[in-house]
C-alpha atoms as one frame of an Amber mdcrd trajectory, in Angstrom:
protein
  80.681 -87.690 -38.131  77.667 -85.113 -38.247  74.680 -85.218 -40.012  72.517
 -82.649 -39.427  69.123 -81.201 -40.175  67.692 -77.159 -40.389  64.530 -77.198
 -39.328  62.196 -73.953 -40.374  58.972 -73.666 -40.424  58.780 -72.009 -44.067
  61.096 -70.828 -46.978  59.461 -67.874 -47.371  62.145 -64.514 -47.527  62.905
 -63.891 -44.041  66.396 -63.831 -41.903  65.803 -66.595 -39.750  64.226 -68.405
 -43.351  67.807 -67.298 -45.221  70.098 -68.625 -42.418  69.100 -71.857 -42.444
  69.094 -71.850 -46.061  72.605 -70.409 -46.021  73.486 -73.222 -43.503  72.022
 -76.199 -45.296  74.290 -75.417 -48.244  77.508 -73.943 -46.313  78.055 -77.194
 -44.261  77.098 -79.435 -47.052  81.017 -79.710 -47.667  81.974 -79.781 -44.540
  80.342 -82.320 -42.550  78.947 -85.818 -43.697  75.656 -84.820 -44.674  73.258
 -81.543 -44.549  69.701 -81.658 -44.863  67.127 -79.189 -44.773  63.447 -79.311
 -43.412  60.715 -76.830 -43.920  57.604 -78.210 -41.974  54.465 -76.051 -42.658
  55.052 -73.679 -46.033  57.870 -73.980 -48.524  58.660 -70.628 -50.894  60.955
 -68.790 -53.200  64.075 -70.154 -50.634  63.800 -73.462 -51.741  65.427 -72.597
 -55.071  68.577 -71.413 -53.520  69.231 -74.855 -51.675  72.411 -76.226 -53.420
  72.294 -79.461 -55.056  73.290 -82.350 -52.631  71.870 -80.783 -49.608  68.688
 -83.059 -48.264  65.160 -81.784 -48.256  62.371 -82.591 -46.876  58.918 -80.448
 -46.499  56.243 -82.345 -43.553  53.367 -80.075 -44.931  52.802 -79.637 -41.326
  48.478 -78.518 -40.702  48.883 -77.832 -36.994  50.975 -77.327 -33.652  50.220
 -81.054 -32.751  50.498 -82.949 -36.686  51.589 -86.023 -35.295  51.999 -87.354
 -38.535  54.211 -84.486 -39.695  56.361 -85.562 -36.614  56.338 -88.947 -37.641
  57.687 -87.940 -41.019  60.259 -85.826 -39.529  61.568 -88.950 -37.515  61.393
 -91.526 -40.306  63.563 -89.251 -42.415  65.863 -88.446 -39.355  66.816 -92.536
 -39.079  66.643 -93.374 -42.822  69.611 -90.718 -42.999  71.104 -91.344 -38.985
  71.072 -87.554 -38.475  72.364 -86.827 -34.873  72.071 -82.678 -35.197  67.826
 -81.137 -35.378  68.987 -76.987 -35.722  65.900 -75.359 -35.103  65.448 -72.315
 -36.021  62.738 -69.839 -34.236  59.119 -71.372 -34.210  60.389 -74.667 -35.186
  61.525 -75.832 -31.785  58.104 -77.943 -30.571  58.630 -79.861 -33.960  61.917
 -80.903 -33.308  61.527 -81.925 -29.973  58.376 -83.989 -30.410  60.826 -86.073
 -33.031  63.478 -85.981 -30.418  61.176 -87.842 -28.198  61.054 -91.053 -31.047
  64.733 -90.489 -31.616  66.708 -90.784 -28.804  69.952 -89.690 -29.371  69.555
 -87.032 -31.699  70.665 -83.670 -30.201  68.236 -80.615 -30.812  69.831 -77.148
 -31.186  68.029 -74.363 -31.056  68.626 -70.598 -32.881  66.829 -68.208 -31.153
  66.333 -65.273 -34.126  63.613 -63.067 -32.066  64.228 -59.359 -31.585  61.401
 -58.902 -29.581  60.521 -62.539 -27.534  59.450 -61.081 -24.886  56.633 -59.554
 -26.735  55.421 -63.635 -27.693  52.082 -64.272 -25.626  51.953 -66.190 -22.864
  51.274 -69.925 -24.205  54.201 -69.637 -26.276  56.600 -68.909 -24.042  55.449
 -71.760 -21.646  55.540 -74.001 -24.843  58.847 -72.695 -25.695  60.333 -72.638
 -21.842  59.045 -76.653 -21.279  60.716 -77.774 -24.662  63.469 -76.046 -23.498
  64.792 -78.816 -21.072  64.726 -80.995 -23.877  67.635 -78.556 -26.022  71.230
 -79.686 -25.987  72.045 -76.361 -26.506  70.709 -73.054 -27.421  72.030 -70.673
 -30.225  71.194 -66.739 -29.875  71.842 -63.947 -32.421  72.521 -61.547 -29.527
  73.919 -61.161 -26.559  70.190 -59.237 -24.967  68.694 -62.721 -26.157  71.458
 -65.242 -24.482  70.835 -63.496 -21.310  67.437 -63.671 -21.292  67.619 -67.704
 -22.633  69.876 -68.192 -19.985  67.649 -66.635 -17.027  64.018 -67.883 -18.630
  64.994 -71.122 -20.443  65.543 -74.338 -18.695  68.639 -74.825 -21.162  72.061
 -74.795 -19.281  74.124 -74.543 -22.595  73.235 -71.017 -24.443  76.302 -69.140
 -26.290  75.664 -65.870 -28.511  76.780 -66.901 -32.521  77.005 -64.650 -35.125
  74.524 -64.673 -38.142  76.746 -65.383 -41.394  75.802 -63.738 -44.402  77.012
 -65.178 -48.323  79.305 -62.761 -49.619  79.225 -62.175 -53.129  81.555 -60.836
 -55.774  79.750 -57.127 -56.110  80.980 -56.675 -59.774  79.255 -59.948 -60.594
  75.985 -58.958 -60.233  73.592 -57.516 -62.110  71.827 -54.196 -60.714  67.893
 -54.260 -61.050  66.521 -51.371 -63.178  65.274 -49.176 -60.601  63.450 -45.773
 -60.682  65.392 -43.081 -59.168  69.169 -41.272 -59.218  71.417 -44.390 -58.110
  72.919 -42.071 -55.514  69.969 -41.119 -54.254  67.747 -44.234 -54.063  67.197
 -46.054 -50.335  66.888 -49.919 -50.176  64.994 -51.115 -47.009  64.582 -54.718
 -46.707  62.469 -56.396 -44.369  59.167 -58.167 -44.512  55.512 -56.519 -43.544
  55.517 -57.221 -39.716  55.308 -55.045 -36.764  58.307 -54.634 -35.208  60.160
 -53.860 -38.754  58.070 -50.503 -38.102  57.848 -49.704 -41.926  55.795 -46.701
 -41.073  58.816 -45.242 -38.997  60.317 -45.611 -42.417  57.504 -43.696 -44.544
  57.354 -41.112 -41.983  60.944 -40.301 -42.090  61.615 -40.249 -45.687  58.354
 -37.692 -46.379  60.907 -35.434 -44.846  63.755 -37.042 -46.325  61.622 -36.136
 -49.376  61.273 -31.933 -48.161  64.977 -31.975 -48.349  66.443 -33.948 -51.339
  62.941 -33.827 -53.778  65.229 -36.517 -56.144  65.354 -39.362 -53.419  63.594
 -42.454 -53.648  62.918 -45.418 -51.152  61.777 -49.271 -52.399  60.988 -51.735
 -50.512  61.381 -55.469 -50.783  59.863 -57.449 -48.000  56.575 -60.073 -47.909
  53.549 -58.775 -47.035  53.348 -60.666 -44.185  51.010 -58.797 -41.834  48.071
 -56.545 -44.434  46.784 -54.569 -42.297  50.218 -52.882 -41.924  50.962 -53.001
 -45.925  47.475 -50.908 -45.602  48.460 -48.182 -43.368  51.773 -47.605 -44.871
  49.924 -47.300 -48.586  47.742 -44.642 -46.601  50.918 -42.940 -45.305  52.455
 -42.716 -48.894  49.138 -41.179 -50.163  48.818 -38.838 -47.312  52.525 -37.639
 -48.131  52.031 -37.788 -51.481  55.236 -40.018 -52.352  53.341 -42.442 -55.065
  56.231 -40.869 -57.555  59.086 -41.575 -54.878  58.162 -44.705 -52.814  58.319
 -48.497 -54.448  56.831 -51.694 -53.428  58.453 -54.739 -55.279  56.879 -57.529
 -52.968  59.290 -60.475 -52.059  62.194 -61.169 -54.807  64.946 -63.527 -54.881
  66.990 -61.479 -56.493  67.630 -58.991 -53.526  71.462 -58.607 -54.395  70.816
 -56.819 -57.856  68.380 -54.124 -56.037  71.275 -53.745 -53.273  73.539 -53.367
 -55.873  71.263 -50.664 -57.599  70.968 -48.793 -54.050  73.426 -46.564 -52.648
  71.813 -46.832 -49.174  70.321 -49.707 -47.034  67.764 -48.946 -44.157  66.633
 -50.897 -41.277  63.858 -48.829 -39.585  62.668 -51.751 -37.202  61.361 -50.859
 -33.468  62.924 -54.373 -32.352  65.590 -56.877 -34.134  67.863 -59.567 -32.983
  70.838 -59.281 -35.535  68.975 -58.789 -38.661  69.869 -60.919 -41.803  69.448
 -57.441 -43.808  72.000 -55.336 -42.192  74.673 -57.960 -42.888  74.027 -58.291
 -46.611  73.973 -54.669 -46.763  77.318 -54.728 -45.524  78.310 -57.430 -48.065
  77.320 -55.329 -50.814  79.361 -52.340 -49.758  76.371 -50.508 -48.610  76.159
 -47.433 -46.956  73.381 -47.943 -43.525  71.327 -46.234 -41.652  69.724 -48.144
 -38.659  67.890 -47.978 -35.492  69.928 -48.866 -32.536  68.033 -52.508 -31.594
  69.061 -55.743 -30.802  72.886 -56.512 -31.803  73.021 -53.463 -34.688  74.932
 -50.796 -32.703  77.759 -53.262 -31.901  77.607 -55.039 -35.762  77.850 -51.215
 -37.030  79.146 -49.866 -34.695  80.801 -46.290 -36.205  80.764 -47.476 -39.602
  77.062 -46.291 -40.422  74.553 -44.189 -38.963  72.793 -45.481 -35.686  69.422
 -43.728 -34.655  67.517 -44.745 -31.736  63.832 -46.567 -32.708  60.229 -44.931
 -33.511  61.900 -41.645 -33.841  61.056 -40.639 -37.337  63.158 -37.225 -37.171
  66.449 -38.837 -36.138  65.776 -41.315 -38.335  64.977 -38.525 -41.511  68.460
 -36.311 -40.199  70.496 -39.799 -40.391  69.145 -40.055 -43.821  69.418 -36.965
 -45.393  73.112 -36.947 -43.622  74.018 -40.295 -45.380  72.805 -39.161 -48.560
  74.560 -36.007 -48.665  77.991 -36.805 -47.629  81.025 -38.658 -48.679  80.725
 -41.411 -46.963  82.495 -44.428 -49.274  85.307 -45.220 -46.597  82.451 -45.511
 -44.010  80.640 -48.107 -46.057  84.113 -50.078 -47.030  85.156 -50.449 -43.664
  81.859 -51.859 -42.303  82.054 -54.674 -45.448  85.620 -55.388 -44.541  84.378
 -56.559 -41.240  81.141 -58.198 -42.487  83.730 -60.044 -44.419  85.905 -61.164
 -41.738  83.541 -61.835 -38.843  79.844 -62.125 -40.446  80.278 -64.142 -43.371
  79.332 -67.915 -44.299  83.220 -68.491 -44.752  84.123 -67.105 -40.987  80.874
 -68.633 -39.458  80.507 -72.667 -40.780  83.662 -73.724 -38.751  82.739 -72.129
 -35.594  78.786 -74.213 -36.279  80.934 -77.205 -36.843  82.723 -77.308 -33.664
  80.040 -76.550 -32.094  78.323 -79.083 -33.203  81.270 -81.560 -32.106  81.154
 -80.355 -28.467  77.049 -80.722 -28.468  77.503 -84.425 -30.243
């Protein structure tokens, strides 16, 4: 029978941070025991792990916290787990407790848009522990091909992120500024490649053409010097009356449910944890065409292609003007059927099996 770990390296809001949260609690019916490990930072995340799921946080203080590792192993054989998931930077952890454990099988979930971008040391880090992976999990097909070329992994399958779907009319909208109709949701936290500034740019003439629009933004304000510029942007557009910051929040399904539209303005993504809960709420979208988005959305949104902050402003301003409600119920039928927890945990669980 499996018992088996998520390993992340926080529980801070993120999409590789959410899956392995969703995860930990999905399979905790459906295998013999599910544990979750956060090894350097924990965060908001941790309040959403379901009771009767493991936990355990290694307050991990470096690359090489040998101690941290021995914690991770210790826990490992006090509960016989024989599955480490790793997801994204978590991978030299778990196969530093491989080494003590023997027969435990590390999977890893590759969740980068933009890998190739990683410096140098990393990806020699990353492409050595790679002989040591049972198997290798990507969340697109641009990523499994380059795993399978780079990687010294011989088992590497694409697998669809799965998103919680919740019952829209049971949850409660935030109290947002804004018309409803008109406000834009973009969810993603302060780094590069999410290209927030793409997003400013765009909606100051999203702003020229609908004056009643609105954009907030959820995300962690992961890198500053970014959250810097795009405050400059907003003051040199003059959208301090138009454009929110919340910060991170738990509660990101009441501010979907008080957006019409969801935005992913990102210059690189793998298969963003945001465009499939925008889909689960019955959200319109309007996304750059990276990583696995143009085949999730396929014609069921609007697709732009990146750092183009005109397209992106036409796709907008199109989106919010016309009637586009079968559009959005079509792409959350098939979030539904192919993306969600329920469609995704037996797939993980037989894969699993074969990997045991």
């Amino acid at each position: 029978m499996i018992k088996a770990i998520q390993l992340i390296d926080s529980l801070h809001a993120g999409g590789a941070e959410r899956v392995a949260v969703s995860y930990a609690n999905a399979l905790k019916p459906e295998i013999l025991a599910s544990h979750l490990c956060t090894t350097r930072e924990e965060g908001d995340l941790k309040e959403q792990l379901n009771e009767g799921v493991g936990y355990l946080f290694l307050k991990k203080r470096s690359a090489l916290d040998i101690l941290a590792v021995v914690r991770l192993v210790r826990y490992c054989k006090n509960n016989q787990i024989n599955i480490i998931h790793a997801h994204g930077s978590s991978f030299l952890t778990a196969v530093l407790a491989h080494f003590f454990l023997g027969s435990t099988k590390v999977v890893w979930h590759n969740h980068y848009g933009n890998i190739q971008a990683m410096g140098r040391l990393y990806l020699g880090v990353l492409r050595w522990c790679s002989r040591y992976f049972s198997a290798i999990l990507t969340v697109n097909e641009q990523l499994k091909t380059w795993s399978e070329s780079y990687l010294r992994c011989s088992v590497v399958a694409y697998f669809k992120n799965g998103v919680p779907i919740l019952d829209n009319d049971k949850v409660i909208p935030v109290d947002l500024e804004g018309d409803p109709n008109l406000r834009i949701l973009l969810m993603a936290n302060f780094r590069e490649e999410k290209d927030h500034l793409n997003a400013i740019e765009a909606f100051s003439k999203v702003k020229r053409a609908i004056p009643e629009a609105t954009l907030h933004l959820i995300g962690r304000h992961t890198d500053l010097s970014i959250l810097k510029e795009v405050n400059a942007r907003i003051e040199k557009y003059e959208l301090a009356a138009a454009v929110f910051l919340h910060g991170s929040k738990q509660n990101v399904n009441g501010f979907m449910r008080a957006c019409r539209l969801g935005l992913l303005s990102s210059k690189a993504e793998g298969l963003p944890m945001a465009l499939l809960e925008y889909g689960g709420m019955g959200m319109i979208v309007v996304s750059t065409a990276v990583g696995q988005c143009p085949s999730v959305l396929g014609n069921d949104g609007y697709l732009v292609p990146p750092e183009n902050p005109t397209a992106l402003a036409e796709a907008l301003i199109k989106a919010l003007k016309e009637d586009n409600a079968n559009m959005a119920a079509a792409f959350h039928e098939r979030v539904i059927s192919e993306y969600s927890i329920r469609a995704i945990i037996p797939k993980l669980v037989q894969y699993y099996e074969s990997v045991r």
